[in-house]
MMTF fields as JSON, N, C-alpha, C and O atoms, coordinates in Angstrom:
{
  "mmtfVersion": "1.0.0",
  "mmtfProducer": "UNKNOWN",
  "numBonds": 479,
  "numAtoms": 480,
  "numGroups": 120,
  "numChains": 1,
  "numModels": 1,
  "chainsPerModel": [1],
  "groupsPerChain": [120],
  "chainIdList": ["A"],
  "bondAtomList": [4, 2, 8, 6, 12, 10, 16, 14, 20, 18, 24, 22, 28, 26, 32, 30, 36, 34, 40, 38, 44, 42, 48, 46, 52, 50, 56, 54, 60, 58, 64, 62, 68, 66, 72, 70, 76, 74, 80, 78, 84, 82, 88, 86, 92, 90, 96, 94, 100, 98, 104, 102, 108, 106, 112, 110, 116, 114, 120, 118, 124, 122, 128, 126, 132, 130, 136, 134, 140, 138, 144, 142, 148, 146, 152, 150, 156, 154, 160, 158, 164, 162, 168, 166, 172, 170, 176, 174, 180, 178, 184, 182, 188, 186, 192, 190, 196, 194, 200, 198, 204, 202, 208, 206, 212, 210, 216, 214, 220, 218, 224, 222, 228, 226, 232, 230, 236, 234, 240, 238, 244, 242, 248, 246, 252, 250, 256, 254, 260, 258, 264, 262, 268, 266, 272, 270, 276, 274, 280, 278, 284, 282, 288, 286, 292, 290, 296, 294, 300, 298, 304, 302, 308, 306, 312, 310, 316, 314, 320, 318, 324, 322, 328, 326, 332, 330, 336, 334, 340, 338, 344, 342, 348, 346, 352, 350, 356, 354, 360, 358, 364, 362, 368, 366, 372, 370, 376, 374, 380, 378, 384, 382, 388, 386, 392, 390, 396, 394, 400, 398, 404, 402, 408, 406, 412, 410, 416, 414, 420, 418, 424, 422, 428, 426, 432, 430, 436, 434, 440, 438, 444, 442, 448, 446, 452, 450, 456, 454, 460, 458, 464, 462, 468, 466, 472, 470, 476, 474],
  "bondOrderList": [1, 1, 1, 1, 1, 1, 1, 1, 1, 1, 1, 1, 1, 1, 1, 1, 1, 1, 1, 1, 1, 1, 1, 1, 1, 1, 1, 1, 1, 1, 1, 1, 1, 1, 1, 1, 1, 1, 1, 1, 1, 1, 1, 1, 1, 1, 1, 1, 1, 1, 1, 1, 1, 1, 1, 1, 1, 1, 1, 1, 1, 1, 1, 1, 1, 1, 1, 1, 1, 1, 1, 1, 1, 1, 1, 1, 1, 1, 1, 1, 1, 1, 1, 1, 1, 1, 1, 1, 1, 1, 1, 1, 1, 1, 1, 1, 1, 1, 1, 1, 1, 1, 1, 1, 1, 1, 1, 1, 1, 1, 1, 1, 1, 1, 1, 1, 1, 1, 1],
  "groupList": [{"groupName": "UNK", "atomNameList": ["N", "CA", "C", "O"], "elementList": ["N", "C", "C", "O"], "formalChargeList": [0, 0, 0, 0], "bondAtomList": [1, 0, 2, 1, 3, 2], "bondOrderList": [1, 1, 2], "singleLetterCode": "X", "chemCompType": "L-PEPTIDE LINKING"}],
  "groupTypeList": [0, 0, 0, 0, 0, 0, 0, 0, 0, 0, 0, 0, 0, 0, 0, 0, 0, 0, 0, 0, 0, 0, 0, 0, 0, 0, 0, 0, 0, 0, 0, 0, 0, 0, 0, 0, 0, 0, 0, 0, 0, 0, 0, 0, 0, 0, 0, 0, 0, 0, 0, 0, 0, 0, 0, 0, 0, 0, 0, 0, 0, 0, 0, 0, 0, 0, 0, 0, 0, 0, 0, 0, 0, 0, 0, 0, 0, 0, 0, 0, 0, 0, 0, 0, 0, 0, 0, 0, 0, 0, 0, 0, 0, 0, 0, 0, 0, 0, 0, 0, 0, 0, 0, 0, 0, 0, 0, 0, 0, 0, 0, 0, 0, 0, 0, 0, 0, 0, 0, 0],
  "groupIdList": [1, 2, 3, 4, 5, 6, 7, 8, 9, 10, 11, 12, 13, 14, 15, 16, 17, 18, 19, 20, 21, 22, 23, 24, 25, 26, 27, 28, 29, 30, 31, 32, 33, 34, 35, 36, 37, 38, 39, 40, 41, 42, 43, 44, 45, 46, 47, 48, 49, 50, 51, 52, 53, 54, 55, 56, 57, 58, 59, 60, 61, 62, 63, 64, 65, 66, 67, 68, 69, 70, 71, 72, 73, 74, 75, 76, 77, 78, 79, 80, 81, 82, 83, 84, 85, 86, 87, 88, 89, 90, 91, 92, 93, 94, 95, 96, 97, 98, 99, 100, 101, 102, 103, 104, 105, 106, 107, 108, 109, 110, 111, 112, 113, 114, 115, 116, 117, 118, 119, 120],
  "secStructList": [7, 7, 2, 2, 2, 2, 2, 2, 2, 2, 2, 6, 6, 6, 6, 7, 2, 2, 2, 2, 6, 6, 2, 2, 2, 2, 2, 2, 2, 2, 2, 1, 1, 1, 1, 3, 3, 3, 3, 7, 2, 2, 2, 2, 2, 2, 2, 2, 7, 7, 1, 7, 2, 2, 2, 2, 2, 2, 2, 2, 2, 2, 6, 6, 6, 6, 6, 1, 7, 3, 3, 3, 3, 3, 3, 3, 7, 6, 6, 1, 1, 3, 3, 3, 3, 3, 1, 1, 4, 4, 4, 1, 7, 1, 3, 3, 7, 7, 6, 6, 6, 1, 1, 7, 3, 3, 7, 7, 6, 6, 1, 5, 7, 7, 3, 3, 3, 3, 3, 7],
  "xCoordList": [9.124, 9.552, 9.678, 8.692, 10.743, 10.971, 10.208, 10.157, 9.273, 8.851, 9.153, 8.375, 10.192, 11.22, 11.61, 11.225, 12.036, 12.155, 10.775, 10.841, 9.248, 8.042, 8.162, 7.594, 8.922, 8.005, 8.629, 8.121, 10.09, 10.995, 10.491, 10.633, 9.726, 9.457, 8.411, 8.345, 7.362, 5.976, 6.644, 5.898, 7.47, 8.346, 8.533, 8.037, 9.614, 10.117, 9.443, 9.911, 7.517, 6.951, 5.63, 4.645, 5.468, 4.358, 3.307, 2.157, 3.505, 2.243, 1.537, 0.538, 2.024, 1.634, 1.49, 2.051, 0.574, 0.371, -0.555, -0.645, -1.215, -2.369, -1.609, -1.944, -0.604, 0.236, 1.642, 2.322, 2.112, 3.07, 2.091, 2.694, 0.747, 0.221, -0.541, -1.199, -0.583, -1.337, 0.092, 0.276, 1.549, 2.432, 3.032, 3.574, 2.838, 3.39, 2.621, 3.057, 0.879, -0.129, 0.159, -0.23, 1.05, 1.081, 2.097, 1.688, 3.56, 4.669, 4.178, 4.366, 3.536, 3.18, 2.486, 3.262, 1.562, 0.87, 1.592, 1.441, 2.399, 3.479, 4.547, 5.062, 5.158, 6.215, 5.352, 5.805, 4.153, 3.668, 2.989, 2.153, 3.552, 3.24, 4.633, 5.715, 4.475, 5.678, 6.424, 6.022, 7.298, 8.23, 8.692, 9.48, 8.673, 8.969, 7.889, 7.602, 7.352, 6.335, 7.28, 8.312, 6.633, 7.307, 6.346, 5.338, 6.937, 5.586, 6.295, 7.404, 6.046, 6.414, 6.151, 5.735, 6.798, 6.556, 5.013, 4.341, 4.67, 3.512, 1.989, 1.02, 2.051, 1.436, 1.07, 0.007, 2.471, 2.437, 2.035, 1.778, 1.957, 1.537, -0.175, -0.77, -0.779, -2.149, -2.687, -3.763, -1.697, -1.905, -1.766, -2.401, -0.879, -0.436, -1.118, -1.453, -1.183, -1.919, -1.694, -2.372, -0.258, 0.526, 0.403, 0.109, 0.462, -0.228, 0.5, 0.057, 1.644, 2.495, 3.174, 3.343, 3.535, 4.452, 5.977, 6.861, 6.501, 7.939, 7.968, 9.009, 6.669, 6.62, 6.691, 7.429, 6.008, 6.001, 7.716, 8.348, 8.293, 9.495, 10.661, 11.782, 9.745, 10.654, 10.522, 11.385, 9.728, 9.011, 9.768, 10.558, 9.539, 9.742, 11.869, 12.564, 12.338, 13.777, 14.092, 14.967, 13.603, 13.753, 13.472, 14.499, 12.327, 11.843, 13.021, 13.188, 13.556, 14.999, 16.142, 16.854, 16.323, 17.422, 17.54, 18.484, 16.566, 15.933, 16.04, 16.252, 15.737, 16.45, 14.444, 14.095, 13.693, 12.29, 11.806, 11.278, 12.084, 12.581, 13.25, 13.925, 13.366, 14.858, 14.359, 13.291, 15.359, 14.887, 15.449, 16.054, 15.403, 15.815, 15.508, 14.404, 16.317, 16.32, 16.057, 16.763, 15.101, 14.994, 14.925, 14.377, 15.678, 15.935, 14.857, 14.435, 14.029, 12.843, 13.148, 14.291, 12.932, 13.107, 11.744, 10.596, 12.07, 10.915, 9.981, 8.937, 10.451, 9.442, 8.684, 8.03, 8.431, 7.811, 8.879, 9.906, 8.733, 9.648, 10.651, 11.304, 11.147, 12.604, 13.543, 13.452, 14.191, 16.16, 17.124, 18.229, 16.91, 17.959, 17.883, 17.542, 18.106, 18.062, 18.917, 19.807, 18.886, 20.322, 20.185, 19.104, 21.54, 20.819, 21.123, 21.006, 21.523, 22.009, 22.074, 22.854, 21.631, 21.625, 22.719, 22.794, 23.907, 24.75, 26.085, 27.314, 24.942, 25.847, 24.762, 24.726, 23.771, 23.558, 24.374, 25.132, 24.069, 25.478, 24.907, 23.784, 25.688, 25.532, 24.637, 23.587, 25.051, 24.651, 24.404, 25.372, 23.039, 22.901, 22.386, 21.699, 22.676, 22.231, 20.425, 20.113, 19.467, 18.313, 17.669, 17.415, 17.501, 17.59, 16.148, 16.017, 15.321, 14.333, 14.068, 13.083, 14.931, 15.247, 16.378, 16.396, 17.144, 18.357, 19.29, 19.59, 19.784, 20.665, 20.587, 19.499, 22.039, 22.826, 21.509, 20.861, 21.413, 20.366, 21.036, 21.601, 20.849, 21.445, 20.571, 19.362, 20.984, 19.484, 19.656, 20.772, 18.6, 18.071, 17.481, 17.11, 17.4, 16.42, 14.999, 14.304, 14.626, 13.484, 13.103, 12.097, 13.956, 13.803, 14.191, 14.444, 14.213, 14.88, 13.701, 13.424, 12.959, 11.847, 11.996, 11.888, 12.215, 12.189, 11.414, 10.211, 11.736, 10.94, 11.423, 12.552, 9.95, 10.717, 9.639, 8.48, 10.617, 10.483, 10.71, 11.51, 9.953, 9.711, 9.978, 9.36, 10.858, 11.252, 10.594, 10.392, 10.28, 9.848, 11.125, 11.057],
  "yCoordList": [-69.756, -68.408, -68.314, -68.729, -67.829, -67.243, -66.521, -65.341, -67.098, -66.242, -64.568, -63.615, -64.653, -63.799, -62.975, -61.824, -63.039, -62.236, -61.55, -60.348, -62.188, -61.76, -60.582, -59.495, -60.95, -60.069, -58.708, -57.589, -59.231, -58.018, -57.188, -56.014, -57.472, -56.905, -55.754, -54.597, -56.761, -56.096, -54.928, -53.959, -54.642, -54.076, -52.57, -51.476, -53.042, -51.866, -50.781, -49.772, -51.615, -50.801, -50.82, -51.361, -50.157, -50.347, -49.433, -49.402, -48.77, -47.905, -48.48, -47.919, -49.814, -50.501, -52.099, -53.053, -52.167, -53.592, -54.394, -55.608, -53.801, -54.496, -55.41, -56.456, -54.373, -54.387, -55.25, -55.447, -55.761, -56.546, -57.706, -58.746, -58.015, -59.219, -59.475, -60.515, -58.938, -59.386, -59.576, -60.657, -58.684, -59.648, -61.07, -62.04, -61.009, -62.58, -63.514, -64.664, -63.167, -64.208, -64.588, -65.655, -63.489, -63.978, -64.7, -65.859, -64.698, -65.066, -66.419, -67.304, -66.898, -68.513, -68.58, -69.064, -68.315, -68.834, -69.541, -70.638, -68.47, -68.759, -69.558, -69.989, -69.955, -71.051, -72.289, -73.12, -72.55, -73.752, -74.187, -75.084, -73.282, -73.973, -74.782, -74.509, -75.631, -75.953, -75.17, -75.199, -74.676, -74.067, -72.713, -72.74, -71.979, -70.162, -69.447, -69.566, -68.57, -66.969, -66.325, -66.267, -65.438, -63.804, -63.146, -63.445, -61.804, -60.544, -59.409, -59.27, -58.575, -57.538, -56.86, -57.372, -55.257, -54.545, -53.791, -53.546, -53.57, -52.833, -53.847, -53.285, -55.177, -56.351, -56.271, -56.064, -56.537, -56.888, -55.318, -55.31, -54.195, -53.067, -53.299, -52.409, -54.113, -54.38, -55.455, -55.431, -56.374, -57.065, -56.897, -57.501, -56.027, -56.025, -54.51, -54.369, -53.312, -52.053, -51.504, -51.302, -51.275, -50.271, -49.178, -49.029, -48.008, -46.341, -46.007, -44.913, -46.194, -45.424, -46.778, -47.794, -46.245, -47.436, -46.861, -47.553, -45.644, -45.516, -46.597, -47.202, -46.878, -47.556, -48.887, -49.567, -49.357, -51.008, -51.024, -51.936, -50.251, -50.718, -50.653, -51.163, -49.566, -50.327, -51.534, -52.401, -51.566, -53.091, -54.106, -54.896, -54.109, -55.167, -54.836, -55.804, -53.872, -54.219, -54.55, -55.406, -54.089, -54.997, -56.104, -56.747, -57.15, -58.453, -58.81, -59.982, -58.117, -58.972, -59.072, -60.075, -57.978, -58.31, -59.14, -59.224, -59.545, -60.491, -62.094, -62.995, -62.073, -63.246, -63.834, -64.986, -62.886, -63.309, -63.983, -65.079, -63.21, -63.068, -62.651, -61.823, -63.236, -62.54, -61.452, -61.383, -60.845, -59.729, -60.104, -61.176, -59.424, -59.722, -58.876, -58.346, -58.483, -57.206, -58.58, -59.588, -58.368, -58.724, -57.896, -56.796, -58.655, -58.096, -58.092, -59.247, -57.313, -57.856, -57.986, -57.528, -58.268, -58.461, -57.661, -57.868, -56.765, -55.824, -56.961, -56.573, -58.157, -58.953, -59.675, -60.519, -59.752, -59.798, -60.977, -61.368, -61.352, -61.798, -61.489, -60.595, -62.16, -62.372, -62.654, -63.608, -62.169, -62.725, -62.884, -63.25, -62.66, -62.188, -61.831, -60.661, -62.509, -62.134, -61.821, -62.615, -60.635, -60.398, -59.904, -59.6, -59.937, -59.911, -58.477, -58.228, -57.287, -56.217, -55.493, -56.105, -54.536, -53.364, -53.135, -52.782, -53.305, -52.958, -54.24, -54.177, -55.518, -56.779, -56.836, -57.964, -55.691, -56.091, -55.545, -54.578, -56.447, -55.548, -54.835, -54.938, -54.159, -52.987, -53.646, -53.12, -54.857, -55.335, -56.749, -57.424, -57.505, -58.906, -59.513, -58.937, -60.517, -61.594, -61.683, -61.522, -61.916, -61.354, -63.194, -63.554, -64.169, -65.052, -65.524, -66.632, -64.822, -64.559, -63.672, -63.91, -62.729, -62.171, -62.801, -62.68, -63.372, -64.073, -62.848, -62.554, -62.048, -61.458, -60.342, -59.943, -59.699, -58.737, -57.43, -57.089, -56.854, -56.187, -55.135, -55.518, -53.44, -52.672, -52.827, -52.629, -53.112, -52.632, -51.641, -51.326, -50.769, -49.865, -49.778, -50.782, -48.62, -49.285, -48.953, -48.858, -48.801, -49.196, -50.912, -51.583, -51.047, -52.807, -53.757, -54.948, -53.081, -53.609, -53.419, -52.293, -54.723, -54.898, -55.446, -56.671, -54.827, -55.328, -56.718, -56.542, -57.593, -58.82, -59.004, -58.939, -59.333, -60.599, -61.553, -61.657, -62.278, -64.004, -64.472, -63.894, -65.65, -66.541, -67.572, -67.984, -68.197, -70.141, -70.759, -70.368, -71.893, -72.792, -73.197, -73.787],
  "zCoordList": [34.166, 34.494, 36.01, 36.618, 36.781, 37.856, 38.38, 38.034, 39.516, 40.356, 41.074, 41.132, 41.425, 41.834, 40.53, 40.735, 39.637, 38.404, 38.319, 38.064, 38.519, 38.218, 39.227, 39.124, 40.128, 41.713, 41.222, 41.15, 40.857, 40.567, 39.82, 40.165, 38.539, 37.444, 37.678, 37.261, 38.772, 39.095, 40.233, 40.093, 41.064, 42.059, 41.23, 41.502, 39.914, 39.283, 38.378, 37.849, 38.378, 37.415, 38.353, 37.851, 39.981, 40.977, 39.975, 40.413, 38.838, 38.377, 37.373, 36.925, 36.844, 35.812, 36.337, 35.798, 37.556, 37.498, 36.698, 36.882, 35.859, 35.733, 33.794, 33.237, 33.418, 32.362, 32.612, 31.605, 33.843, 34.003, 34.367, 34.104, 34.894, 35.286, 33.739, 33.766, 32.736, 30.994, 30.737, 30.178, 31.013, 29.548, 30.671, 30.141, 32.261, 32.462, 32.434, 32.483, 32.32, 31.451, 30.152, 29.676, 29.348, 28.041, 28.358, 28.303, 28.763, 28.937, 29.463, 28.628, 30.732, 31.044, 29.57, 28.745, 29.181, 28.188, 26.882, 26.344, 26.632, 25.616, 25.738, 24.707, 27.189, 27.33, 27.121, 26.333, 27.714, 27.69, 26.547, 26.441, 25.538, 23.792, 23.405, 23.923, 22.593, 21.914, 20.49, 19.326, 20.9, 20.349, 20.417, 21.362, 20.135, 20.349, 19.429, 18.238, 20.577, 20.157, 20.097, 20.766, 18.631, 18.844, 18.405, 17.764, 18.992, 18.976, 18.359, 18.874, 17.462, 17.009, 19.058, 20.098, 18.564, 19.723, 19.406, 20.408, 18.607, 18.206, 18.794, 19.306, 18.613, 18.818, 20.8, 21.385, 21.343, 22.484, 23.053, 24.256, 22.468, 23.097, 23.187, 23.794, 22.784, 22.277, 23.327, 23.924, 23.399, 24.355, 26.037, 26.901, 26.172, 27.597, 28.365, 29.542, 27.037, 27.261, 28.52, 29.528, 28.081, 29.463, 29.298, 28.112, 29.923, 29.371, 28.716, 28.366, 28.098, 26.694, 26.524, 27.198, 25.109, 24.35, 24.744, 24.24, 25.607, 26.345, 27.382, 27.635, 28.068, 29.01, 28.844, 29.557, 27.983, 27.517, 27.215, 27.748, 26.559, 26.197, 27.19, 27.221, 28.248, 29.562, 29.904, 30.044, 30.0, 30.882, 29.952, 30.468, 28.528, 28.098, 27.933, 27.623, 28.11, 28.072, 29.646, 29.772, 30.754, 32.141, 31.736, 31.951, 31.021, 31.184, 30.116, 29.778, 29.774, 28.317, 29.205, 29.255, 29.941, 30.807, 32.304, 33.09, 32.331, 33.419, 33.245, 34.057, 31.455, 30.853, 30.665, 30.404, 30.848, 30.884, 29.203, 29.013, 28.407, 26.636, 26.409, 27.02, 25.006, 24.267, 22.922, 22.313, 22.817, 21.613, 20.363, 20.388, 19.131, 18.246, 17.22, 17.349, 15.935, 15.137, 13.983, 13.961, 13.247, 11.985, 10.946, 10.882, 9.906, 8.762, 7.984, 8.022, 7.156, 6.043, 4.776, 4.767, 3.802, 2.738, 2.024, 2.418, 0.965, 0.503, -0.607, -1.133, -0.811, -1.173, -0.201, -0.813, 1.215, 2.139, 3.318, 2.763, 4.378, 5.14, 5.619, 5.08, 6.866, 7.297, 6.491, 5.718, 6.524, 5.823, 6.694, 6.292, 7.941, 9.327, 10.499, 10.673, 11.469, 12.868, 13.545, 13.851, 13.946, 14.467, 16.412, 16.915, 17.221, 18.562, 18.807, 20.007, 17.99, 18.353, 17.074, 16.344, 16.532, 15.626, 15.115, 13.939, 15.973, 15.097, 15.036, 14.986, 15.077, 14.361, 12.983, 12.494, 12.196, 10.947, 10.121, 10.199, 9.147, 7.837, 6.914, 6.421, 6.729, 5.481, 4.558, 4.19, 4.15, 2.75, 2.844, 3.196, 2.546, 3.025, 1.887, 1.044, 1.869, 0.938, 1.372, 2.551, 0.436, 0.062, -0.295, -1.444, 0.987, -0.531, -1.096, -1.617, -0.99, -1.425, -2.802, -3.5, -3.109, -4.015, -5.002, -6.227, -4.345, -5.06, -5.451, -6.608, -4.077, -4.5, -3.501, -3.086, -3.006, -2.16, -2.223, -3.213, -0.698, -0.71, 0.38, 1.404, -0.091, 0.845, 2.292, 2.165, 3.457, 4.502, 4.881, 5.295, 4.881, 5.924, 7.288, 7.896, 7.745, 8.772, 8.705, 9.717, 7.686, 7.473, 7.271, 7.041, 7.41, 7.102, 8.079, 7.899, 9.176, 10.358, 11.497, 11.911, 12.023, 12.781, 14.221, 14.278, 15.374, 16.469, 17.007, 17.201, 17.182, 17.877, 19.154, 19.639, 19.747, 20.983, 20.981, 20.58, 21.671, 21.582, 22.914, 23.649, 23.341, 24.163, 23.702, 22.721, 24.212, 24.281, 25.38, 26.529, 24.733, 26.377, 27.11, 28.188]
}
């Protein structure tokens, strides 16, 4: 991770340092595993404990557009799991193949779960 992206990050949110220095502990922590973390948003609000969850989701859409993580809309399947990742809300479709169910499933958005993710 970019130094300079960090400084930036800690710069744009001077009232929440103690909450940009826990999610870029998690962020080193998490590149130097092998393979990709993801965190629901509810999760990383637990971990990083910025004073509102409006605020974490600033922080964490500056750290997406920074290129710090990436986001991602998953699809669930009401028999439990993923079926779909999509990079934008409105590239999901009306109607998705289920294949856990074995068969075409209307989504809602109740079934549609924000992630982000870290790659090494």
């Amino acid at each position: 991770m970019s130094l300079a992206k960090s400084d930036i990050l800690i710069d744009e949110f001077p009232e929440e340092p103690a909450a940009i220095q826990r999610l870029l502990e998690l962020l080193r922590d998490a590149t130097s595993r092998v393979g990709r973390r993801e965190y629901r948003a509810d999760r990383l609000y637990d971990l990083v404990r910025p004073s509102s969850y409006r605020v974490l989701i600033q922080i964490l859409t500056s750290a997406v557009d920074k290129g710090m993580l990436n986001r991602t809309f998953r699809v669930l399947s009401s028999s439990g799991g993923g079926i779909g990742d999509f990079p934008a809300v409105k590239e999901i479709p009306l109607v998705l193949y289920d294949s856990r169910m074995g068969r075409d499933v209307e989504v809602s958005t109740d079934d549609i779960e924000l992630i982000f993710v870290v790659q090494q």
